[in-house]
C-alpha positions as CSV (number, residue, x, y, z in Angstrom):
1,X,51.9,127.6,192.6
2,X,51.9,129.8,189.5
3,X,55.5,130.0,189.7
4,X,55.8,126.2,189.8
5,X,53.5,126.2,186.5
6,X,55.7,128.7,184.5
7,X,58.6,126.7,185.2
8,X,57.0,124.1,183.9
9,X,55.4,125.6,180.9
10,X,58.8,127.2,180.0
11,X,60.6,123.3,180.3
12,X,57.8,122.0,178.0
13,X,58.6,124.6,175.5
14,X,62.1,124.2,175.8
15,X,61.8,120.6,174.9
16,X,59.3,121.0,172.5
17,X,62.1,123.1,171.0
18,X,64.7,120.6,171.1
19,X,62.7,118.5,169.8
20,X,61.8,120.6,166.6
21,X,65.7,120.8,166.3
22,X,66.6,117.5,166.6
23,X,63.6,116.6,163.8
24,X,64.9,119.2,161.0
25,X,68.7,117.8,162.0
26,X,67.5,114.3,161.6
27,X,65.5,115.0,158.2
28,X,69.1,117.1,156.9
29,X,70.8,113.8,157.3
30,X,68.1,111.7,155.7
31,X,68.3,114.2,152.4
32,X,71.8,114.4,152.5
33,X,72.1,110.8,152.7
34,X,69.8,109.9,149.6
35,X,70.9,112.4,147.5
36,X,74.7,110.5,148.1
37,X,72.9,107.9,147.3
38,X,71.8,109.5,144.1
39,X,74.8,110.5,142.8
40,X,76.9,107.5,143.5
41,X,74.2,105.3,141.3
42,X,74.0,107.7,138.4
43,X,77.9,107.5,138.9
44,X,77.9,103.7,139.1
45,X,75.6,104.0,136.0
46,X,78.0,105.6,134.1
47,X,80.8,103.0,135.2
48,X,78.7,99.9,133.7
49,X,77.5,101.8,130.8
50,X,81.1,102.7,130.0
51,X,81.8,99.0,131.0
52,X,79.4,97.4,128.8
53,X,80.0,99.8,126.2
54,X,83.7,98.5,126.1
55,X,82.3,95.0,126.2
56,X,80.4,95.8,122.9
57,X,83.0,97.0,121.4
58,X,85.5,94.1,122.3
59,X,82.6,91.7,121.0
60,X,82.2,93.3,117.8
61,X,85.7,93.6,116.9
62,X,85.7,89.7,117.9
63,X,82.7,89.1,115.9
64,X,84.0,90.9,112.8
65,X,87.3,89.3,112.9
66,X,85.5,86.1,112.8
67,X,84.1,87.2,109.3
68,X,84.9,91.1,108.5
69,X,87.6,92.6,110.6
70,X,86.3,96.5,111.5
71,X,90.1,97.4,112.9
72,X,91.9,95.6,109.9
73,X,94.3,97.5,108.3
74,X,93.8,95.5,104.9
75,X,90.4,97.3,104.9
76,X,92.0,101.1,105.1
77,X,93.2,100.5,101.7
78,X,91.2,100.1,98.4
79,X,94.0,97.9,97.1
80,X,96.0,94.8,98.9
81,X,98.2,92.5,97.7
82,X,97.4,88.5,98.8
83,X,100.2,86.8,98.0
84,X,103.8,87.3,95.8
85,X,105.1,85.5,92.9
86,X,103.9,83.5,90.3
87,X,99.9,82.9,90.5
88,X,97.8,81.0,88.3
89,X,94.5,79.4,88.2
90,X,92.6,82.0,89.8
91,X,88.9,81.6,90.4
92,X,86.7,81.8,92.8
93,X,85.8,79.1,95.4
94,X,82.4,77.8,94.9
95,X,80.1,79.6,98.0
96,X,82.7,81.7,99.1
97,X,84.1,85.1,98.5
98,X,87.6,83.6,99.0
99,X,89.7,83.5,95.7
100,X,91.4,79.9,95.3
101,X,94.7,79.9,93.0
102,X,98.0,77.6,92.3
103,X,101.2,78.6,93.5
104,X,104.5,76.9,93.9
105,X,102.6,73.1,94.0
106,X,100.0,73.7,96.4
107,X,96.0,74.6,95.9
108,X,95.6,78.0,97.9
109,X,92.6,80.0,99.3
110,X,92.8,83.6,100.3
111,X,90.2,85.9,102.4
112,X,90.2,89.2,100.7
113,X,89.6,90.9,104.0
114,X,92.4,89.5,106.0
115,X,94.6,88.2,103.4
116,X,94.9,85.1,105.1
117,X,95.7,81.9,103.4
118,X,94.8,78.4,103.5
119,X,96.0,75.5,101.7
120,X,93.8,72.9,101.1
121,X,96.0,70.6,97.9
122,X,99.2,70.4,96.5
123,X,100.7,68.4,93.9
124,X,103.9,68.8,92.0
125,X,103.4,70.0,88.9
126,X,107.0,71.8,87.6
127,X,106.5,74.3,85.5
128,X,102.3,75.3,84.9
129,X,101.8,77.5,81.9
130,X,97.7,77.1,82.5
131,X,95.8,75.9,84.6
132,X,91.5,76.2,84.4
133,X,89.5,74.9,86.4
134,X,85.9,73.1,85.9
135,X,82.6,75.5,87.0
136,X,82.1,73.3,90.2
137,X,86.0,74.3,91.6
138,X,86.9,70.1,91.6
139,X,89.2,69.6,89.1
140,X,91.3,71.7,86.9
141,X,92.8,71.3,83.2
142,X,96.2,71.8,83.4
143,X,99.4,72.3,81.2
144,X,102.9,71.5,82.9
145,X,106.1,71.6,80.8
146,X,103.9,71.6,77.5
147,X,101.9,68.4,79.1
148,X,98.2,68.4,79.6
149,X,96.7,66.7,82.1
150,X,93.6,66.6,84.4
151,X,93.8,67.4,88.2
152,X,91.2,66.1,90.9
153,X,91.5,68.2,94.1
154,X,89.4,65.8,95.9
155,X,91.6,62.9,95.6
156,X,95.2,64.4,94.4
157,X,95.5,62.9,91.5
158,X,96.1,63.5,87.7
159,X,95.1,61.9,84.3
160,X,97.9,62.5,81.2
161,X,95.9,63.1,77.7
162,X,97.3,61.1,75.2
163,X,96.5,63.8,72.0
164,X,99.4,66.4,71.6
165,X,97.1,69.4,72.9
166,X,97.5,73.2,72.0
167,X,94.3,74.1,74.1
168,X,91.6,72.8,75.8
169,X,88.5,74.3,77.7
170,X,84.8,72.5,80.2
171,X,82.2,71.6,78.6
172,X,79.1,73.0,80.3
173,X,78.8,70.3,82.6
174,X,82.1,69.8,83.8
175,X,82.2,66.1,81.9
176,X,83.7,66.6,78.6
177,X,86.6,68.2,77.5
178,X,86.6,70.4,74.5
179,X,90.4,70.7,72.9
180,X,92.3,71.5,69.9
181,X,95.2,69.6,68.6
182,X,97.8,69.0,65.8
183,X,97.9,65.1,64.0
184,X,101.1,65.2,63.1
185,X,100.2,62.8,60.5
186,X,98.0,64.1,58.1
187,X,99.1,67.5,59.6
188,X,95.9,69.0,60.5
189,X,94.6,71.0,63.3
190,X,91.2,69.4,64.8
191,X,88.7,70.3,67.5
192,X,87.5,67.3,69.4
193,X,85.5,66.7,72.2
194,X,86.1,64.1,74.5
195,X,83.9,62.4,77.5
196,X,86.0,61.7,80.2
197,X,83.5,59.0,81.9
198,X,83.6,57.0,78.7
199,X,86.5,58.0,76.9
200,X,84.8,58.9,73.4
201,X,85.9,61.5,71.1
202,X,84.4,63.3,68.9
203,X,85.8,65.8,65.8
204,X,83.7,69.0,66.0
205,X,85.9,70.8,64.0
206,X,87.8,69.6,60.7
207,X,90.8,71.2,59.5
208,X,91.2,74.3,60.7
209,X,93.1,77.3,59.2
210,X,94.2,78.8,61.9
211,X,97.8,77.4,64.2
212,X,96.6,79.2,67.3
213,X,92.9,79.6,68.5
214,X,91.4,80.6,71.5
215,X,88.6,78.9,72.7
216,X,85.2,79.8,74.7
217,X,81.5,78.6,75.9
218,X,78.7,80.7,74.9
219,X,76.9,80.5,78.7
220,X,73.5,78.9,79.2
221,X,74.0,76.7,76.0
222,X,75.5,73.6,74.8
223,X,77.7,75.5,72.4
224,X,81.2,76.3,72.1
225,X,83.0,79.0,70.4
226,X,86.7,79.1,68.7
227,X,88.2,81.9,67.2
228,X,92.2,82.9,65.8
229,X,94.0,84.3,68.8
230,X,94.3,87.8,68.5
231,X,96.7,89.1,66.5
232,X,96.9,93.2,65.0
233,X,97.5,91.3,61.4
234,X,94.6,88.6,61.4
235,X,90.8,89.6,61.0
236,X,89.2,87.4,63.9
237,X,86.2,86.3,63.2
238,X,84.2,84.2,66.1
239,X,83.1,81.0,65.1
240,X,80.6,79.6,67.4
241,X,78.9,76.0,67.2
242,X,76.3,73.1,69.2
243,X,78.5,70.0,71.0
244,X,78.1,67.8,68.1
245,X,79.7,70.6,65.5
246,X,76.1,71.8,63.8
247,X,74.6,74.6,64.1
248,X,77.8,76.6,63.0
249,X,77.3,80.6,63.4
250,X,80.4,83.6,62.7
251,X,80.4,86.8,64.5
252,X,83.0,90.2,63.9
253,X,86.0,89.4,62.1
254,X,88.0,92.6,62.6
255,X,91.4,92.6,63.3
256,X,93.1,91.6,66.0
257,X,89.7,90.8,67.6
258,X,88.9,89.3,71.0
259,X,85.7,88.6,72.5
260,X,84.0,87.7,76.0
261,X,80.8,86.8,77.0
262,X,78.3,88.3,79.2
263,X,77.1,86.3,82.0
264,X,73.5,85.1,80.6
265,X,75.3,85.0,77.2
266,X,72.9,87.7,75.8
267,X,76.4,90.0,74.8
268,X,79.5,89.5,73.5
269,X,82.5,92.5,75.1
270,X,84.8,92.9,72.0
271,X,88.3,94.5,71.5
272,X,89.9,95.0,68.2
273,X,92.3,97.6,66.4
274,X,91.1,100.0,64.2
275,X,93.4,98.9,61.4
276,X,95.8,95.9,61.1
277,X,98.7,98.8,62.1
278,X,97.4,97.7,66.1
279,X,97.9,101.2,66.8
280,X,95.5,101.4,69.3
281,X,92.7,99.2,71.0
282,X,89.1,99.2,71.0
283,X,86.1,98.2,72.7
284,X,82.9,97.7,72.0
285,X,79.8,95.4,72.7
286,X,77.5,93.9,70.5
287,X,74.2,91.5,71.2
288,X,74.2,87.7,71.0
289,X,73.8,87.3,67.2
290,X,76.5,89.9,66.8
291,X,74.2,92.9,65.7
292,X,73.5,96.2,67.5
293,X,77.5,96.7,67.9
294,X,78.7,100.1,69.5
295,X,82.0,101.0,70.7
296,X,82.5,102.4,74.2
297,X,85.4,104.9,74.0
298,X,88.2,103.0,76.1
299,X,91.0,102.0,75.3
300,X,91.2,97.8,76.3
301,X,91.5,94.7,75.6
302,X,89.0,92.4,77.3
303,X,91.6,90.6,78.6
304,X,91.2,93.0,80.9
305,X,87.6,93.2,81.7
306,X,85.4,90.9,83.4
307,X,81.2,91.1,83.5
308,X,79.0,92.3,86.4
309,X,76.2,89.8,87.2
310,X,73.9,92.2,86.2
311,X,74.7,91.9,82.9
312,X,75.1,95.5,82.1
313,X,78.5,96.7,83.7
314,X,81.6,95.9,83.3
315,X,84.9,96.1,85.4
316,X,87.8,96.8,83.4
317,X,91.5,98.2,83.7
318,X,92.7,100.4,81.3
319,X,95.8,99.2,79.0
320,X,98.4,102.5,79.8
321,X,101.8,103.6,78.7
322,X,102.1,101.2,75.2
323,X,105.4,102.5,73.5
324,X,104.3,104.7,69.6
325,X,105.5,101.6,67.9
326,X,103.8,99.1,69.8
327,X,101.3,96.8,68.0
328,X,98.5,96.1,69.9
329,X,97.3,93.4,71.5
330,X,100.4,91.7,70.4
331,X,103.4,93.2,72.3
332,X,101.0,93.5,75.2
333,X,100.1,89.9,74.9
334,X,103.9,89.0,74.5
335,X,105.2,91.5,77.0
336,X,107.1,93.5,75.3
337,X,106.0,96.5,77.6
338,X,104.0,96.6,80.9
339,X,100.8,98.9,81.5
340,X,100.5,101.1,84.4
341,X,96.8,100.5,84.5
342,X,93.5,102.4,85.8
343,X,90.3,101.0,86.8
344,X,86.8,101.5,85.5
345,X,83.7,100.8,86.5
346,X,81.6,100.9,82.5
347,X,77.6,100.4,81.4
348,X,77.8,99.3,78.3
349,X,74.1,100.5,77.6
350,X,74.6,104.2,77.9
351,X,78.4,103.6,77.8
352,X,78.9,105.7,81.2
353,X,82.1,105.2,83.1
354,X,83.0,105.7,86.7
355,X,86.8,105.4,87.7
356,X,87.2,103.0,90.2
357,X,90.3,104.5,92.1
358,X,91.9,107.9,92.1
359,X,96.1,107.3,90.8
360,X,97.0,107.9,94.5
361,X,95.5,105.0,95.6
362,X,97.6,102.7,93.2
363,X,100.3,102.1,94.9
364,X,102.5,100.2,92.6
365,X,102.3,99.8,89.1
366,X,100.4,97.2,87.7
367,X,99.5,95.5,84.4
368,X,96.2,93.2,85.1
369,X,95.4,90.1,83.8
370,X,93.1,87.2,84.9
371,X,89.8,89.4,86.6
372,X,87.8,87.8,88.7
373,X,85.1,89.2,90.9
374,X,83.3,87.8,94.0
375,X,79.5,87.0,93.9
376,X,78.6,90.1,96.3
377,X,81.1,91.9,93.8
378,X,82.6,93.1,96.5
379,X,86.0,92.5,95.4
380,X,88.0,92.6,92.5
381,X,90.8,89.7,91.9
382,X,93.4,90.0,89.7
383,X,97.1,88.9,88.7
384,X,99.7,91.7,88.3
385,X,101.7,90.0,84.6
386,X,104.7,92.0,85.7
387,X,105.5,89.6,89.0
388,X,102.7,87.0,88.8
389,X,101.6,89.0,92.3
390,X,98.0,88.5,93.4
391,X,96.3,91.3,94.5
392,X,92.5,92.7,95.3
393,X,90.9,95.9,94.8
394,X,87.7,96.8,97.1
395,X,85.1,98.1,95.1
């Protein structure tokens, strides 16, 4: 009997053994299974991280292309040419940071960050020598073959003055035209202004003395200015008057002088020579009644500068590489020599500059004309005189 109950005491052991055995197996498999579990989720984590990560990136490079290409290799460089040969009319389109010009008989806009272009008018004009267009970017003065005429890009068409026109300029409002011309008759040089809804002209100016003048609006005013187009032999004094010719105010009046007004027309940027030799260019800034005048040690003309909205700085490029006998501006203004120019960044309070590029980034030579900047001043536009190229520089 006590025999039968060891054997049976030693078989309940036993299988309370096995059992043990079989539990620890069994919970081994259970860890071994979660923590395979474990790492294949933190490993399929990493996949769709990786994946959406990608996706992000895919989306932003969509995005940006859309607007502002991140991968665009216009955007590696400071300086990008938009388009070649023969450019005119540059401005920029109303709301936009896209610069709108004439080339070869067709309106053109350009993105400066893709370079893309985009017509949007044409007409055939022959040979334009200038073309200006009004404030609102509708219409345009323009001179073909010696011809003036006015362009509407909203219906393609074109209205011939009758007057024999040296030069003409927008009113204000975009509804008059402001223009100097010859009467061959009693052989004097007027300014008139002339309403194009009504057709009434007007002389503002009577007799003048000079055969070639510039013209110019003094911003947030009615006014107008005229004065003799630069010239190292002529002291050019800035003559600047209401719409109806009263009101008649003179500025400077050294030679060869040039002028251009700040955006909320409380300063006037001036160049000048130092004598009437044109040896060498100057520029300065003065306020609106021509007082508190200071030069700014560089070498320009403000042909080549155009005003930050701020009303302080200016973007200009420096005139480079004029022959010893050149007289300035006149063989730069008649081409008798290209500049290699540099670009500046200048307050004309404390008369601080900031170069713009270092010379390895220029990557052709070029001789500026036409500045224009963007309203986020983002970019500067500009027309390179020696092949009528347009390019932009990314300030």
């Amino acid at each position: 009997m006590k025999e039968i109950n060891a054997t049976k005491q030693k078989i309940l052991i036993g299988g309370f053994i096995i059992i043990i055995i079989l539990a620890i197996v069994m919970i081994g498999v259970m860890f071994f299974k979660k923590d395979k579990k474990v790492v294949q989720s933190i490993n399929n984590s990493k996949t769709q991280n990786k994946d959406k990560q990608k996706n992000e990136n895919v989306k932003t490079v969509d995005q940006g292309n859309n607007t502002r290409p991140k991968n665009n290799n216009s955007n590696k460089s400071k300086f990008l040419k938009l388009t070649s040969d023969n450019v005119t009319g540059l401005k920029i389109k109303k709301g936009t940071n896209q610069a709108i010009f004439f080339q070869k008989q067709n309106i053109l806009t350009v993105d400066p960050f893709s370079g893309k272009k985009h017509a949007i008018g044409s007409y055939p004009f022959k040979e334009v020598k200038k073309f200006l267009w009004a404030k609102n970017v509708n219409k345009a003065i323009i001179n073909d073959s010696g011809e003036y005429y006015i362009y509407n890009l909203e219906n393609n068409t074109v209205n011939k003055f009758k007057d024999k026109i040296d030069i003409a300029i927008w009113n204000a409002t975009d509804n008059k035209i402001i223009y100097k011309y010859y009467n061959s008759k009693t052989h004097k040089r007027k300014i008139r202004v002339s309403d194009l809804q009504s057709g009434d002209n007007k002389v503002l100016v009577d007799n003048l003395p000079y055969r070639k003048v510039d013209l110019i609006l003094q911003p947030n005013t009615d006014r107008f200015c005229y004065f003799p187009t630069p010239d190292a032999r002529v002291k050019g004094k800035l003559f600047c008057l209401d719409s109806n010719g009263s009101n008649k105010k003179e500025y400077g009046g050294r030679y060869g002088q040039n002028y251009l007004w700040s955006p909320n027309g409380n300063k006037i940027l001036t160049s000048f020579t130092k004598e009437n030799t044109g040896s060498s260019l100057v520029l300065g800034v003065m306020n609106k009644n021509g007082g508190e005048a200071k030069g700014l040690s560089f070498g320009t003309t403000v042909k080549k500068c155009v005003w930050s909205k701020n009303n302080v700085d200016i973007y200009c490029a420096m005139v480079v590489g004029a022959k010893d006998n050149s007289i300035l501006p006149n063989d730069w203004r008649d081409k008798e020599f290209y500049s290699k120019d540099t670009f500046w960044k200048i307050n004309t309070d404390t008369g601080k500059k900031k170069r713009l590029t270092e010379l390895k980034d220029i990557i052709e030579e070029l001789d500026t004309a036409s500045l224009i900047i963007d309203p986020e001043e983002e970019f500067l536009f500009f027309i390179n005189r020696k092949n009528g190229d347009l390019w932009r520089l990314k300030l």
